[in-house]
N, C-alpha and C positions, 0 to 999 in steps of 0.2 A: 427489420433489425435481426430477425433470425439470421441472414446471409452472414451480416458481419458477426454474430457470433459463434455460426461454425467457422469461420476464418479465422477469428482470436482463438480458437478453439485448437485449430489444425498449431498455429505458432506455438502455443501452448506446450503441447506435446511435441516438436521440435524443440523448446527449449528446456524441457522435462530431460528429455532424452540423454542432451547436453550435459547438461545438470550433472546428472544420474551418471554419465560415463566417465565427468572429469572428477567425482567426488572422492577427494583421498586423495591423488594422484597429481596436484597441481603443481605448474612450474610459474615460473616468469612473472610472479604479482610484482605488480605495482602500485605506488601510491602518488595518490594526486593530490593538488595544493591543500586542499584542507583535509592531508591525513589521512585519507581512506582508503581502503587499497580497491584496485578493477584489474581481473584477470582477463587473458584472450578467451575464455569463456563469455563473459559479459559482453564483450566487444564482438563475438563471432553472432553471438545470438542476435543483437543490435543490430548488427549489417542485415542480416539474415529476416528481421523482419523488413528492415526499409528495401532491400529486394523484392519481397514478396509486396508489399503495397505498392511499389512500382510498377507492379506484372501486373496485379489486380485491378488496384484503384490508381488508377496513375496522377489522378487528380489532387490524392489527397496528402498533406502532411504527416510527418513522425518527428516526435521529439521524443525521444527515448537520452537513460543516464547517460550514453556514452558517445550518442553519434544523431545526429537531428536531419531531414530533409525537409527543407521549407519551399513548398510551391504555393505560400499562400492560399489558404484551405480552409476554409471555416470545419470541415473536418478532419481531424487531428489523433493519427495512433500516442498514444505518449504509453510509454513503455519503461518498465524497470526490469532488465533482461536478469539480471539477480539480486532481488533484493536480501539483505543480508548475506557481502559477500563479505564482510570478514567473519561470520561464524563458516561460511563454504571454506574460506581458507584455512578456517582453525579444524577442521574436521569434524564439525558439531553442525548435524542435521536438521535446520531450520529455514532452509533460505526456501525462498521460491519466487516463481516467475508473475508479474503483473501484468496486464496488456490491458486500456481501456481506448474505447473511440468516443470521443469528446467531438459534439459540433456545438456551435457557438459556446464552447466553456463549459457545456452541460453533459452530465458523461449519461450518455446511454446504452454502452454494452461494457460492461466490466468482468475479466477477466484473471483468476488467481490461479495458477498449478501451484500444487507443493508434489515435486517428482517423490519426495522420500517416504510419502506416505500413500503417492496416488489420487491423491483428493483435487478434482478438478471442481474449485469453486466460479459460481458462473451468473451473469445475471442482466436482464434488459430491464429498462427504466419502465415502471409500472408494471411487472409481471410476477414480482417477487425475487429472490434469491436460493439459490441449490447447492446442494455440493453431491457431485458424483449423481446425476439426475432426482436427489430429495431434498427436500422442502426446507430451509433450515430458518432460525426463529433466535434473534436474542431473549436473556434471560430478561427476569423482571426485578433484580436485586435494586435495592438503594443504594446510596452509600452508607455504610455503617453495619450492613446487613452482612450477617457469616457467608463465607465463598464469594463475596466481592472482592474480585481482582483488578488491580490496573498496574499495567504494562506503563514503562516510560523511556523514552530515546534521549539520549543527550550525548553532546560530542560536543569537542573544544571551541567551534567559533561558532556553535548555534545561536540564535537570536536570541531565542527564549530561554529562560534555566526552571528547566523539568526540577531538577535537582530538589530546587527549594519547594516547589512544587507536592512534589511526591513526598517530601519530608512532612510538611504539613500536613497532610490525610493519610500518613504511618498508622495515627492512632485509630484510622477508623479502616483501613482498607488491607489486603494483603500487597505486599509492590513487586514488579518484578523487570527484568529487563533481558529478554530474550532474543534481541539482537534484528531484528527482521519484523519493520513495523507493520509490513502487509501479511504476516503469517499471526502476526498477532490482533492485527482486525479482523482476519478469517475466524478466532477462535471468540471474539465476540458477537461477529454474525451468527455462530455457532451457538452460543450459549456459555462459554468455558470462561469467557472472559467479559467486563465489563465496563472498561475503559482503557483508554490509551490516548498518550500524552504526547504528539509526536512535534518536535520544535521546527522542522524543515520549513525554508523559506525559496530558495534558486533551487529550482530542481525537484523542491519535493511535491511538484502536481504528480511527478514521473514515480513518484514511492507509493501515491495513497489516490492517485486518482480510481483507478479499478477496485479498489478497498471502500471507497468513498459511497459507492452507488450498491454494491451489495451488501455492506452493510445500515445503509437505508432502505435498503428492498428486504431486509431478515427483519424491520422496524426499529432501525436502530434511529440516529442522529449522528451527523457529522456537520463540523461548525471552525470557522478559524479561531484562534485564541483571542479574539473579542465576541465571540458567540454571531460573528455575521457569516450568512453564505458565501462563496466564492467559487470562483471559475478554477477550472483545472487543463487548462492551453496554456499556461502563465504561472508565473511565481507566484505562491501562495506564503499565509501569514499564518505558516504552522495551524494544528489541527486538534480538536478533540475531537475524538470519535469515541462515542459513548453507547450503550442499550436504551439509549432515549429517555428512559424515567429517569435517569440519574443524573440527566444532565446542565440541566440547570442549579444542581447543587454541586457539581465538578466547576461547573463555570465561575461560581461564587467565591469559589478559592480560587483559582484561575486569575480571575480580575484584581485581586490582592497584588498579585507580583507581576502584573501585565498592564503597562499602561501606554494608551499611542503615544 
């Protein structure tokens, strides 16, 4: 697994790089059917990896936000070439780049740059999780406990509503919503943060898959919004990503305004 993650590694900083030169300076956004905007940044970086797995692994699939190559592949790039592209389009430095390789559903090398800070988060299934080659560790807060933080994502046709959500644990958490749900899983595998509410269904393996496996390898927990595992090749049923101790007490509220 080390091979593929100096090769997430090398895309990384390729799409750091990106990042980094179009910030400030963008033309030509667009918005797609549900509202969102995707620049020729996102799309350059997209192309940009399913070339390089083509050269490399030629065997293997990419589903990335903007552009998919299916050769039937029990292994799978899934790629989010800039997650939080509309704080990248507002000029507010959060977004960053995901890359994870998923075989059979199961992610084993996950991959996060954030170009604006430098911080190449990194991690293979069962070795633990890093950033910038150190060791990194979620906190141990609960919910209720001072410096618990939860981040929450919501948008107009999501499945789930964070909303009401996040309204009900006001009185016991700090809330906040910084635009970029895999910069803000970085800062719980980190310790800064302590949960995140992310509602994605079509598309969002491609936002939290590489989020998903480091921050289980920092000890954290990641769960769909009925507290069951799932695959990340495929459409997912939104996500709590938590510091583990907290998480069956997020789920408990969770399960109030969530029902199959």
């Amino acid at each position: 697994m080390e091979e593929y993650l100096n090769f997430a590694i090398s895309i990384a900083e390729y799409a750091g790089s990106e990042i980094r030169k179009n910030f400030g300076s963008l033309s030509n956004v667009e918005f797609k059917s549900d509202r969102t905007p995707v620049t020729e940044v996102d799309k350059k970086i997209n192309h940009y990896l399913i070339e390089q797995v083509s050269r490399v692994y030629p065997n293997h699939s990419v589903i990335g936000e903007e552009e998919i190559s299916n050769n039937k592949s029990n292994y799978v790039w899934v790629c989010d070439p800039v997650d939080g592209t509309g704080m990248f389009t507002d000029g507010v430095p959060v977004s960053v780049f995901s890359l994870a390789l998923v075989v059979d559903g199961d992610v084993q090398v996950g991959v996060v740059y954030d170009p604006h800070l430098n911080n190449m988060y990194t991690a293979i299934k069962g070795k633990g999780a890093f950033c910038n080659g150190a060791r990194i560790h979620v906190n141990d807060k609960h919910l209720g406990d001072l410096g618990y933080r939860l981040n929450f994502e919501m948008w107009n046709n999501a499945k789930f509503d964070t909303m009401l959500i996040a309204h009900d644990m006001l009185s016991l958490v700090k809330v906040s919503e910084i635009g970029s749900v895999a910069r803000s899983c970085m800062a719980i595998a980190s310790g800064n943060f302590s949960c995140d509410l992310f509602p994605g269904t079509s598309h969002g393996n491609c936002d939290i898959a590489a989020s998903a496996l480091i921050v289980s390898e920092a000890g954290g927990r990641v769960t769909d919004f009925y507290g069951n595992s799932q695959k990340y090749d495929c459409a997912i049923n939104g996500a709590i990503i938590t510091n583990g101790i907290s998480h069956d007490e997020v789920l408990s509220i969770v399960k109030k305004y969530v029902k199959k």
